[in-house]
KEKE-3310 file (N, C-alpha, C; in steps of 0.2 Angstrom, whole numbers, plus 5000, padded with zeros to 4 digits):
npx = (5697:5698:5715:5721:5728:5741:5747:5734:5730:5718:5724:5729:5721:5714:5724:5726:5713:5714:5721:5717:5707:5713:5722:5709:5702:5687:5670:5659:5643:5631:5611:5609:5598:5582:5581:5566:5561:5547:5537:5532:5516:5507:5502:5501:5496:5492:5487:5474:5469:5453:5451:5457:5469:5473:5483:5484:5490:5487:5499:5511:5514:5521:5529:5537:5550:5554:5548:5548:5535:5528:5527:5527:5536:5548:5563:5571:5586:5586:5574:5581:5589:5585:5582:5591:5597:5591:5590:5584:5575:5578:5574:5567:5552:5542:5526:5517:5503:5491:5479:5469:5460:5449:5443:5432:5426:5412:5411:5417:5426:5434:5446:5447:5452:5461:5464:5459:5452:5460:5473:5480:5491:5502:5511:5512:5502:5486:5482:5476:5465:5471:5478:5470:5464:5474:5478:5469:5454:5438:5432:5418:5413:5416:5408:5408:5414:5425:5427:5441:5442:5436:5447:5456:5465:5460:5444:5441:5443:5431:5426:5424:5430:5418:5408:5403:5401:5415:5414:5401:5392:5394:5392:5395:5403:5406:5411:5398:5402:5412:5406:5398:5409:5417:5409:5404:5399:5400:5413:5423:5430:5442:5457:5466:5459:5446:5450:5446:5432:5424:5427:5426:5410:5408:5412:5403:5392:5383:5381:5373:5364:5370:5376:5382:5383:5395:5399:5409:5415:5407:5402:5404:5403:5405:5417:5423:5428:5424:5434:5437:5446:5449:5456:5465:5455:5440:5430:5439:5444:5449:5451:5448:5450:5447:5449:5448:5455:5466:5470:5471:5474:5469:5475:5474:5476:5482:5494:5507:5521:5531:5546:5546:5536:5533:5541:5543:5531:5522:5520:5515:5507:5507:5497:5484:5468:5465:5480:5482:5473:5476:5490:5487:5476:5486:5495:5487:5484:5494:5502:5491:5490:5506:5508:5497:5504:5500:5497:5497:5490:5495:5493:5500:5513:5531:5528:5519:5516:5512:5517:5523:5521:5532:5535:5547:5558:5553:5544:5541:5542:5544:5540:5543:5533:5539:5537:5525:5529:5523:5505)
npy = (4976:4989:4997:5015:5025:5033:5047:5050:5056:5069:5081:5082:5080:5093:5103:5099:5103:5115:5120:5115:5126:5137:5137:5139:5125:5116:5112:5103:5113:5119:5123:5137:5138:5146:5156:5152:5162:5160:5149:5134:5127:5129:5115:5101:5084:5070:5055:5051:5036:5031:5043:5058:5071:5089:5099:5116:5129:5147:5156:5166:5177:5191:5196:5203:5207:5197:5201:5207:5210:5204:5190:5186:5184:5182:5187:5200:5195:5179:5178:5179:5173:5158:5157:5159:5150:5139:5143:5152:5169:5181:5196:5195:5186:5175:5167:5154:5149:5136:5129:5115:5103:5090:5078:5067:5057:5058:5071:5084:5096:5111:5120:5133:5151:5158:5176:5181:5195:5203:5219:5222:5214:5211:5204:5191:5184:5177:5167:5156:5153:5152:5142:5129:5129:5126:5115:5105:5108:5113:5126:5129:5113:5115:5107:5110:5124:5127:5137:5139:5149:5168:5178:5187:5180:5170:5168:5180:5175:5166:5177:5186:5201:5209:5204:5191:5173:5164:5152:5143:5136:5131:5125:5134:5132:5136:5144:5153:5160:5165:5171:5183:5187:5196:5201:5212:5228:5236:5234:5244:5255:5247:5240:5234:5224:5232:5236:5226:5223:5230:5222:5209:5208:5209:5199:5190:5191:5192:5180:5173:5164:5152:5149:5136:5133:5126:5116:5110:5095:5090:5081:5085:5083:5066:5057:5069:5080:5091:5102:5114:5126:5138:5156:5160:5166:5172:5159:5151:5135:5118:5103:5087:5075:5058:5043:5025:5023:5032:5046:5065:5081:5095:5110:5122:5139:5137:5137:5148:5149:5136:5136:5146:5146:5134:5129:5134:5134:5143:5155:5171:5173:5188:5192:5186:5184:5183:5181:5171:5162:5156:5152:5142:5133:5130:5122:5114:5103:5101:5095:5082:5079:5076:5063:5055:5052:5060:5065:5081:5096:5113:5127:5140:5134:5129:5125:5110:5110:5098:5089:5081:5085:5083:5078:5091:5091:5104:5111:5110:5101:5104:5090:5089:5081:5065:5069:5063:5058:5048:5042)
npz = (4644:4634:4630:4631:4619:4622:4617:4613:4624:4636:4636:4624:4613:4615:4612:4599:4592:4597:4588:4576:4576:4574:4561:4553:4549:4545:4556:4558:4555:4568:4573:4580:4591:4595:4610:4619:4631:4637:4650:4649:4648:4664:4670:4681:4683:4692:4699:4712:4719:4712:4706:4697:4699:4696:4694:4692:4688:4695:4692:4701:4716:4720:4737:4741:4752:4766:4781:4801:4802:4794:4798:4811:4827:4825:4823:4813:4807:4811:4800:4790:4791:4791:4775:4767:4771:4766:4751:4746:4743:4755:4749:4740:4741:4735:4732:4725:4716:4718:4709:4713:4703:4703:4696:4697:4690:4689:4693:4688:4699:4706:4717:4721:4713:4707:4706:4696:4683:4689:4692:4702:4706:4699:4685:4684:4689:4689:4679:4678:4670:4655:4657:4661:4649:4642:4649:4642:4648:4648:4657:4655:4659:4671:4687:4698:4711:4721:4735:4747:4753:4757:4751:4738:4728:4729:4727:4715:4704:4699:4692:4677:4667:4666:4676:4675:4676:4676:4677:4673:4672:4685:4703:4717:4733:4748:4765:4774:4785:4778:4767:4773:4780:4770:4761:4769:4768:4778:4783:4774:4779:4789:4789:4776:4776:4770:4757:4749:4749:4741:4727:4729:4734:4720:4715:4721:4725:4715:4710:4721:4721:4718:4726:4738:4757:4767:4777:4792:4794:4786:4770:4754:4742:4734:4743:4746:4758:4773:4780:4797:4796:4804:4804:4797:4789:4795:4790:4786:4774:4775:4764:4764:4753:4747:4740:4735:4747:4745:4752:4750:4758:4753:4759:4758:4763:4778:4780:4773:4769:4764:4772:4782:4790:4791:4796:4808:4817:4825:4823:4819:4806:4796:4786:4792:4797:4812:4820:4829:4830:4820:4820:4830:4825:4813:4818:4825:4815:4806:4815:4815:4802:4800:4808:4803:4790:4778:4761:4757:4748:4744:4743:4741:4741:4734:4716:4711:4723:4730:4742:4759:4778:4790:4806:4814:4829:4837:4827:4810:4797:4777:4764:4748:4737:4727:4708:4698:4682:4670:4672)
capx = (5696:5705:5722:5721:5736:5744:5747:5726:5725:5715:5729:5733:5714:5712:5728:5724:5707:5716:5727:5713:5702:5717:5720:5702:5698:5680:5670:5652:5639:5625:5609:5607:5590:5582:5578:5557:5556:5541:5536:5529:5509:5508:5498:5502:5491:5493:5481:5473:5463:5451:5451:5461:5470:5477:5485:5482:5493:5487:5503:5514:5512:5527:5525:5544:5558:5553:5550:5545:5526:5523:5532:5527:5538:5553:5569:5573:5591:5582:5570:5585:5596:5580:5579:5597:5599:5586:5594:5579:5581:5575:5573:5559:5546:5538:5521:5514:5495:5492:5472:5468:5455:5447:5439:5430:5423:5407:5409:5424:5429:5441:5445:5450:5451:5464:5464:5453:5460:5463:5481:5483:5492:5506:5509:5514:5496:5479:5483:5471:5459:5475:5481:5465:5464:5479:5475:5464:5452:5434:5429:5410:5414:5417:5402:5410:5421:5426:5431:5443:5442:5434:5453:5456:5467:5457:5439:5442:5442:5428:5419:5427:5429:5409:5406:5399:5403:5419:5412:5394:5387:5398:5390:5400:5406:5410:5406:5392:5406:5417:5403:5396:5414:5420:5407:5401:5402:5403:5420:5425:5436:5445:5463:5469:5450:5442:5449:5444:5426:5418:5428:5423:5406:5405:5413:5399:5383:5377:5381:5373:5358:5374:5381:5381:5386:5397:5399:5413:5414:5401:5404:5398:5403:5408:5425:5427:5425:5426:5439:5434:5450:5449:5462:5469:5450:5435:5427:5445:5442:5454:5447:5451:5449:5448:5448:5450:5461:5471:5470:5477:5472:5469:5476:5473:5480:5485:5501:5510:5527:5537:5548:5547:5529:5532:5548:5541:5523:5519:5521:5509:5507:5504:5489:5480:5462:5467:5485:5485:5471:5480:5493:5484:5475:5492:5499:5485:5480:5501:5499:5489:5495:5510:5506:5492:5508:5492:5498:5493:5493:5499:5490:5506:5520:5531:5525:5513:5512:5509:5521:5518:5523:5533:5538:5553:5560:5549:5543:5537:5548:5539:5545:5540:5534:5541:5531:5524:5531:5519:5502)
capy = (4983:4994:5003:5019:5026:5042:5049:5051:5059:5075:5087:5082:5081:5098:5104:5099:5104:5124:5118:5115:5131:5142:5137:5138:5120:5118:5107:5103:5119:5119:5129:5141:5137:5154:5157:5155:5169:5158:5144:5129:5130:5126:5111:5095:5078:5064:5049:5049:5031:5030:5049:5061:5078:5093:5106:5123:5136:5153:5160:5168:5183:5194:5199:5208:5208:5197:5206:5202:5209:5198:5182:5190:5183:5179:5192:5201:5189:5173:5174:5181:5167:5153:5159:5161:5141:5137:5147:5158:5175:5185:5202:5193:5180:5173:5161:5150:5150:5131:5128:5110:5102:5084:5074:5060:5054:5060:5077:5090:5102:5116:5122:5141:5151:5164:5183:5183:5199:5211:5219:5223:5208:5208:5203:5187:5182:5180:5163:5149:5152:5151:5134:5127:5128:5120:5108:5102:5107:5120:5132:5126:5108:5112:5108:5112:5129:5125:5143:5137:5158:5175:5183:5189:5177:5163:5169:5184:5172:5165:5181:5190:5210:5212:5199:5186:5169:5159:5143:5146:5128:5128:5125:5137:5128:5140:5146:5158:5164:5171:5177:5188:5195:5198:5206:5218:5235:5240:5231:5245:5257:5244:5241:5227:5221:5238:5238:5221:5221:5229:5217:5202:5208:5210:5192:5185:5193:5193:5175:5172:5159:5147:5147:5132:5134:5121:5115:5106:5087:5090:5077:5090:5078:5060:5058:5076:5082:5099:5102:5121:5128:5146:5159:5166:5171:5166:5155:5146:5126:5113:5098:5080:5070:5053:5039:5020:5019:5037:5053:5071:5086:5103:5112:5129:5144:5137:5140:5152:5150:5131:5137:5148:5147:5127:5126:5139:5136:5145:5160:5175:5176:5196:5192:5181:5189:5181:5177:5167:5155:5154:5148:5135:5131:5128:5118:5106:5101:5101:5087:5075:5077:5071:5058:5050:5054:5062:5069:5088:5101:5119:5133:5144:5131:5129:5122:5112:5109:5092:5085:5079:5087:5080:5084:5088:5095:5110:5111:5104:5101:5102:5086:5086:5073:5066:5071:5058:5059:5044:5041)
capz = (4644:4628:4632:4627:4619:4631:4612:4613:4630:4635:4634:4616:4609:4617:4606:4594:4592:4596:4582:4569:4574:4573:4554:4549:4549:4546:4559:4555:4559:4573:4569:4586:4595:4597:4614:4620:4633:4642:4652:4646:4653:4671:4672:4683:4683:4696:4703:4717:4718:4705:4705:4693:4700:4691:4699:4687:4690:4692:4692:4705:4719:4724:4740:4743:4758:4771:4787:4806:4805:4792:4800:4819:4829:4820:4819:4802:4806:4810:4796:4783:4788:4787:4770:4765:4772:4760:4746:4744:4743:4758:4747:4734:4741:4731:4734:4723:4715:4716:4710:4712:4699:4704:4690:4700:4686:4689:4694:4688:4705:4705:4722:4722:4707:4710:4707:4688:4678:4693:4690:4705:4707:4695:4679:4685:4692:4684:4672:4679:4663:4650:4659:4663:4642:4639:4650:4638:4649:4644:4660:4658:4663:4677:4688:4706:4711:4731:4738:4752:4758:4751:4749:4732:4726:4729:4724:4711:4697:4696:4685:4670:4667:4666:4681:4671:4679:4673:4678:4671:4677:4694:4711:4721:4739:4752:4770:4775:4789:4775:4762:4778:4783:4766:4760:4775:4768:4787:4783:4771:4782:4791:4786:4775:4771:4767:4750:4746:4749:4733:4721:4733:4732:4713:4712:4725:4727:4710:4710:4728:4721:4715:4733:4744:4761:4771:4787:4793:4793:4780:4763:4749:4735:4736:4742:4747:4768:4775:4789:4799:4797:4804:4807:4789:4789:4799:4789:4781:4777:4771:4762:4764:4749:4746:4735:4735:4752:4745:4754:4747:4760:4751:4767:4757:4766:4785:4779:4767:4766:4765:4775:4789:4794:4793:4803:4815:4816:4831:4819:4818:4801:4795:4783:4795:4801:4820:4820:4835:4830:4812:4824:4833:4818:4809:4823:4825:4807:4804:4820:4810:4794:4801:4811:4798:4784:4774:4757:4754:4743:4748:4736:4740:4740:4728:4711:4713:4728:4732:4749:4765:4783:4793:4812:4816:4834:4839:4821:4804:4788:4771:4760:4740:4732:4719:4702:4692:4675:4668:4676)
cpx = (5701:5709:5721:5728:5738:5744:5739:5724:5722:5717:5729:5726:5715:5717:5726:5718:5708:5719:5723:5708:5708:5721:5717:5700:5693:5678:5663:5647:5633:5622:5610:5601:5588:5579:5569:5556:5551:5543:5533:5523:5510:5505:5502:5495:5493:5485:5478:5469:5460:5450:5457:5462:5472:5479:5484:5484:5489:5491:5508:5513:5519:5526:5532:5547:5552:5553:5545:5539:5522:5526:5532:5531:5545:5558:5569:5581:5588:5576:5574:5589:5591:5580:5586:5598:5595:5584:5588:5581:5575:5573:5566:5558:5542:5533:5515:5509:5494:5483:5473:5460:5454:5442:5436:5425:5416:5405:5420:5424:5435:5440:5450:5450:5456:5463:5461:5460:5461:5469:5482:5488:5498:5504:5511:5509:5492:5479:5477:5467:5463:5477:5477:5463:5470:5481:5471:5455:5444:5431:5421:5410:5414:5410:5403:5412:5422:5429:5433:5441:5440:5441:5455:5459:5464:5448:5438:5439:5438:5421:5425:5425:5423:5407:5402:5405:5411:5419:5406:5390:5391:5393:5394:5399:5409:5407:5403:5397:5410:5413:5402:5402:5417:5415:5402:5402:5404:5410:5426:5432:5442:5452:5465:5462:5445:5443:5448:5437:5421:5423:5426:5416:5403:5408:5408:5390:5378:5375:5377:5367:5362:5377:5378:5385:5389:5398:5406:5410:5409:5405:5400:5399:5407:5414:5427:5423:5430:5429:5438:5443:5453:5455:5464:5462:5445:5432:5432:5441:5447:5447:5450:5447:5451:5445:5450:5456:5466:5471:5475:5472:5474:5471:5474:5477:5484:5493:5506:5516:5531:5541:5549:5541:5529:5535:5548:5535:5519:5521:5516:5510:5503:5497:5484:5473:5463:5473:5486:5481:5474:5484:5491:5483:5481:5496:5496:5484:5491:5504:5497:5491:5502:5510:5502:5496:5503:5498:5495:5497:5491:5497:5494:5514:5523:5528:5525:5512:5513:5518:5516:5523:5525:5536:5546:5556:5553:5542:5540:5544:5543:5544:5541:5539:5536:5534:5530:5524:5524:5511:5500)
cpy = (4986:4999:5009:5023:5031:5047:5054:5056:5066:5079:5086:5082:5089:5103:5103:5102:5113:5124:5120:5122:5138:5142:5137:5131:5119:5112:5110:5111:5116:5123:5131:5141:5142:5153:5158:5161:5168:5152:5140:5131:5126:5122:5104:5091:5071:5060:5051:5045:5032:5037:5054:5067:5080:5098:5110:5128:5143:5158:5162:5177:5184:5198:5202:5205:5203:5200:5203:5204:5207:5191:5185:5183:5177:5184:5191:5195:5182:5173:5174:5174:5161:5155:5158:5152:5138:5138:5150:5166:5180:5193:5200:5188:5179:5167:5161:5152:5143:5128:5120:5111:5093:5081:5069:5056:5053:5069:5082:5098:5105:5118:5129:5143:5158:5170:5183:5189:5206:5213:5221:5220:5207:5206:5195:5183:5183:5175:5157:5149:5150:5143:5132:5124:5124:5116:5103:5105:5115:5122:5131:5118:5106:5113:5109:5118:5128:5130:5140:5144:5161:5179:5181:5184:5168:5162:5174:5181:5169:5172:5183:5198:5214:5208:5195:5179:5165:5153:5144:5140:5126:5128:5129:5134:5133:5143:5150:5162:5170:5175:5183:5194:5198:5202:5212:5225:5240:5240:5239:5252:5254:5240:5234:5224:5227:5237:5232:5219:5224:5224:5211:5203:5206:5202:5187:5184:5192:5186:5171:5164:5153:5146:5140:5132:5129:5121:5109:5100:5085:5085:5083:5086:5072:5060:5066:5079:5090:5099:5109:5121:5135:5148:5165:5168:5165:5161:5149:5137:5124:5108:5092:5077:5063:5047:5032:5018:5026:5043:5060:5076:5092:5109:5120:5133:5143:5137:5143:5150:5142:5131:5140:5149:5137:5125:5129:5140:5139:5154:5164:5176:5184:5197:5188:5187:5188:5176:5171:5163:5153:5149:5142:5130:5127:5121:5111:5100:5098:5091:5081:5074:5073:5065:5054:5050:5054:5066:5076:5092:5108:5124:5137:5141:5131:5122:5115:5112:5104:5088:5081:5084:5083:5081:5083:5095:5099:5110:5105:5105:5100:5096:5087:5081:5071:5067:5064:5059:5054:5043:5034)
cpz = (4639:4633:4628:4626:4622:4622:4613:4621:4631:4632:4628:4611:4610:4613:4600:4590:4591:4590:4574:4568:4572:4563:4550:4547:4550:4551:4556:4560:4564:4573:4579:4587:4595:4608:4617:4623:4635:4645:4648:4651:4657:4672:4675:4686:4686:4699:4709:4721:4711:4703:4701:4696:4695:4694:4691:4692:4688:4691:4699:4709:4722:4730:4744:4747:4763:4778:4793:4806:4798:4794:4807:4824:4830:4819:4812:4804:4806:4804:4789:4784:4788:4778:4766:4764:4767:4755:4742:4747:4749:4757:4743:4736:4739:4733:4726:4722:4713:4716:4709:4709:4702:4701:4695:4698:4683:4689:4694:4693:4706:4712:4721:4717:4702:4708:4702:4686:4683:4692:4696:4709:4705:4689:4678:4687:4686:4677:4672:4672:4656:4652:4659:4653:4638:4641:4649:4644:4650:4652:4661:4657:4667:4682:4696:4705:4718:4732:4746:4759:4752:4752:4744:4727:4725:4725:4719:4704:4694:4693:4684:4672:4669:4672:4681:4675:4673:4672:4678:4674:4681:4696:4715:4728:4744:4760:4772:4779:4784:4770:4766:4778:4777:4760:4763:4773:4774:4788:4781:4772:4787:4787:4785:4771:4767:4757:4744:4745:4744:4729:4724:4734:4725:4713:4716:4723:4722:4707:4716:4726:4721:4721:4738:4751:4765:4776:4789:4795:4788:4772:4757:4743:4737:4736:4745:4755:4769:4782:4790:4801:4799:4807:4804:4789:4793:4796:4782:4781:4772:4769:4761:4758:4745:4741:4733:4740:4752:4746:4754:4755:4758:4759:4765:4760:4773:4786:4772:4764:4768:4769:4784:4791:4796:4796:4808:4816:4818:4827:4820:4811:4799:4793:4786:4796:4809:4818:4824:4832:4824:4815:4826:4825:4814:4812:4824:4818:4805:4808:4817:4806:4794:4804:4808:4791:4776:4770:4757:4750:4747:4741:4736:4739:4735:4723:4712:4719:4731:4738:4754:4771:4789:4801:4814:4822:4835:4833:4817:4797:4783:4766:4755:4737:4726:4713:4698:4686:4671:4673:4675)
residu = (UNK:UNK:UNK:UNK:UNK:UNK:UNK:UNK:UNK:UNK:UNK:UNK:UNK:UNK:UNK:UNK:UNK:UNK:UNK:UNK:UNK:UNK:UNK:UNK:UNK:UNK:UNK:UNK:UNK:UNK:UNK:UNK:UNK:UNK:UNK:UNK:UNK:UNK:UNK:UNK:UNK:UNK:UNK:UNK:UNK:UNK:UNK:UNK:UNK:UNK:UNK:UNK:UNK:UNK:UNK:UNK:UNK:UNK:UNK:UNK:UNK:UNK:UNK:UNK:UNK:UNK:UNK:UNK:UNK:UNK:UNK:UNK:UNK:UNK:UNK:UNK:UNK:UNK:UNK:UNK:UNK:UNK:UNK:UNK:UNK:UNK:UNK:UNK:UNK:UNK:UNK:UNK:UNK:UNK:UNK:UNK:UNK:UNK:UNK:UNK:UNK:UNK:UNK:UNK:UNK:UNK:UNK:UNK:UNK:UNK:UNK:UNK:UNK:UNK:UNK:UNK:UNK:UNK:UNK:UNK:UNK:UNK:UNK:UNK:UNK:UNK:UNK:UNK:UNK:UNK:UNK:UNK:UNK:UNK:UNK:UNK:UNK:UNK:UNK:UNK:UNK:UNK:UNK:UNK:UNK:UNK:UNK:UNK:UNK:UNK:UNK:UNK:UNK:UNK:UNK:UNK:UNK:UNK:UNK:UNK:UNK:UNK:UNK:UNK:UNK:UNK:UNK:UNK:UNK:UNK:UNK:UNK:UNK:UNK:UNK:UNK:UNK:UNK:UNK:UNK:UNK:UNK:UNK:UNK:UNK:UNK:UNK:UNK:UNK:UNK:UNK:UNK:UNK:UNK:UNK:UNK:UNK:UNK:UNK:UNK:UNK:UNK:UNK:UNK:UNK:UNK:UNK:UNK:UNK:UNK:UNK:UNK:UNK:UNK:UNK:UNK:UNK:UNK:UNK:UNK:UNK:UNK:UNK:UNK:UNK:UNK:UNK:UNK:UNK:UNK:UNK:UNK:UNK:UNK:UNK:UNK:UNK:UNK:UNK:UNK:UNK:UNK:UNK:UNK:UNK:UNK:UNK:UNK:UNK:UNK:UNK:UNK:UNK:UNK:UNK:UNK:UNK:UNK:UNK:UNK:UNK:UNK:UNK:UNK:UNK:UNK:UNK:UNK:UNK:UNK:UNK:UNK:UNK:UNK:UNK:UNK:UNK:UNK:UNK:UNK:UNK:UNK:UNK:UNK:UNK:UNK:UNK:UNK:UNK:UNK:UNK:UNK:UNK:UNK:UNK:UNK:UNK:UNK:UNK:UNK:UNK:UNK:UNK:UNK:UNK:UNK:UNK:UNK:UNK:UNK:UNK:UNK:UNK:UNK:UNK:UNK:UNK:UNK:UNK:UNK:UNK:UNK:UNK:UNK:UNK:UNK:UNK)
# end
């Protein structure tokens, strides 16, 4: 091991060095990078057996201050200091837009498709169709669209300005319970859903030939089964997908937030249509997944998505999986 001489130590580089800028000694230049002012596109690509994922980002939904009648029965303290501990910031909540895409070789499936170009949304939402692009990946491809639910964020996207389809040769995937309630114009003075139900119209109805209706436990394409997950709306569904021994579950909405809906499951969440069965719902589905340590992916979690749920005490814990850098 070399001696280094005391002459050479910190202290005396670090003089020196004030020594040489203070009489104008030149040291070689370095150009300044300019700053991008963006993200790189949101796309991530992982295995799943002989099947290929993608998660596509549509973006991100600000949904303000956490408060108890959206997180029903959970103190503004108890939910600020959950939040604080997990060094998120109880004033800006932020969830995720996490569309999965599953190549299976035979047939390309996108489940959910988020918000399209509504603004009411942010200027933060509404990307799916740019990332989907530079995921190398063309919009008439695709020959699936799997609407997990009819809220906005989920089906919006599949039409354009005009309502001309985004996914022109899709199958659209979705249940008869949510087309019905989400497009009932009887709906349209009832608070929360009222003002949802002409754009979920114009994004459905005039599509209605292209819809296939599912049934829980139903296989609608090879490898892909329909779990009846009601609550966040009647006709919610998760979807198990499988592939040479290796199981992801699109769990979709049964839970929003990472943290305090998953470490306090028994939650009312505020946007739910029946908070209570959301509850249940969330509690049992959360049960297996841990118990069978079933990967899923979380269309609101953070980017992308993809963990497992673990139980812990009363509760559940979300863990991240690591990313696959290489596939």
């Amino acid at each position: 091991m070399p001696i280094i001489d005391p002459k050479y130590s910190r202290r005396a580089v670090l003089t020196g060095i004030a020594a040489a800028s203070a009489y104008g000694l030149a040291y070689p230049a370095f150009a300044k990078a300019p700053m991008q002012g963006a993200q790189a596109p949101s796309v991530y690509r992982f295995k799943l057996g002989a099947f290929e994922g993608t998660v596509i980002s549509d973006g991100q939904l600000t949904i303000g201050e956490a408060k108890p009648d959206m997180f029903k029965g959970m103190t503004k303290e108890a939910i600020d200091s959950e939040l604080v501990a997990n060094f998120l910031s109880p004033s800006n909540v932020t969830l995720e837009e996490n569309a999965l895409i599953i190549n299976t070789g035979d047939k390309l499936v996108l489940f959910d498709t988020g918000v399209g170009a509504a603004k009411g949304f942010g200027d933060r939402a509404g990307r799916l169709l740019s990332n989907l692009k530079a995921a190398g990946i063309d919009a008439k491809d695709v020959d699936a669209v799997v609407i997990t639910h009819a809220h906005p964020d989920h089906c919006w996207g599949l039409v354009d300005t005009d309502h001309a389809l985004n996914f022109p040769n899709a199958q659209i995937y979705m249940t008869e319970a949510d087309l019905k309630f989400w497009t009932d114009e009887g709906k349209r003075s009832v608070p929360f859903v009222g003002d949802f139900i002409d754009p979920t119209r114009a994004a459905l109805l005039p599509h209605r030939e292209r819809i296939v209706f599912v049934k829980d436990e139903q296989e609608i394409l090879p490898g892909i089964h329909v779990i009846a997950t009601p609550g966040h709306t009647v006709g919610h569904t998760s979807y198990m997908i499988t592939s040479q021994g290796q199981t992801l579950c699109n769990t979709a909405d049964i839970a929003h937030h990472h943290v305090l809906v998953v470490q306090n499951p028994k939650v009312e969440f505020g946007f739910d249509t029946d908070p209570k069965q959301g509850a249940a719902t969330r509690i049992r589905m959360f049960d297996m997944l841990a118990a069978q340590r079933t990967m899923i992916l979380a269309y609101h979690f953070p980017w992308p998505g993809i963990g497992h749920i673990a139980k812990r005490g009363d509760g559940f814990h979300y863990i991240a999986a690591p990313l696959q850098t290489v596939l």
